[in-house]
C-alpha positions, 0 to 999 in steps of 0.5 A: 500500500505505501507503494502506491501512496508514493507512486500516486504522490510522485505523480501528484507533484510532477502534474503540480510542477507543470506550467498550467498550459502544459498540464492542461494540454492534450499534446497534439497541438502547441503554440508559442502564444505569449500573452492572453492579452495579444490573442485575437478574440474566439469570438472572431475566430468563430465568425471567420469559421462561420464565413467559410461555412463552417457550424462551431460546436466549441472552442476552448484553449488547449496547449496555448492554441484555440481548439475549434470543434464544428462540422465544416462545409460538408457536414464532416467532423472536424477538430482543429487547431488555430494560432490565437495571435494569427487566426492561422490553422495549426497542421497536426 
């Protein structure tokens, strides 16, 4: 049992000593960010989808990227990552 309780302490401690960004990433995209206050909108994000056709189901942060939920233009599935200073889709 005091194996565990050390195991399950390690982990605990390595997730704590994470940069937040890093602790709440799914790791299939990053971006070099820099400040929240320098990121264009999601708002503006979602309107230039919407343009392109696309039907936003969620946006959310994720490894300092925006992660874009939405079926596109074909009514296909689509989960993607944008640069939030540049709008530019991110290739994973």
């Amino acid at each position: 049992m005091s194996f565990r309780l050390s195991v399950a302490a390690t982990v605990v401690s390595v997730i704590a000593t994470m940069p937040l960004h890093v602790a709440g990433a799914t790791g299939l995209a990053t971006c070099d960010s820099g400040s929240p206050d320098t990121w264009q909108s999601q708002e503006k994000l979602s309107a230039m989808l919407k343009e392109m056709g696309w039907e936003i189901r969620n946006i959310k942060v994720d490894g300092g990227c925006y992660e874009v939920y939405a079926l596109d233009g074909n009514k296909e599935r689509v989960e993607a990552y944008f640069h939030p200073v540049t709008l530019e889709r991110i290739e994973i």
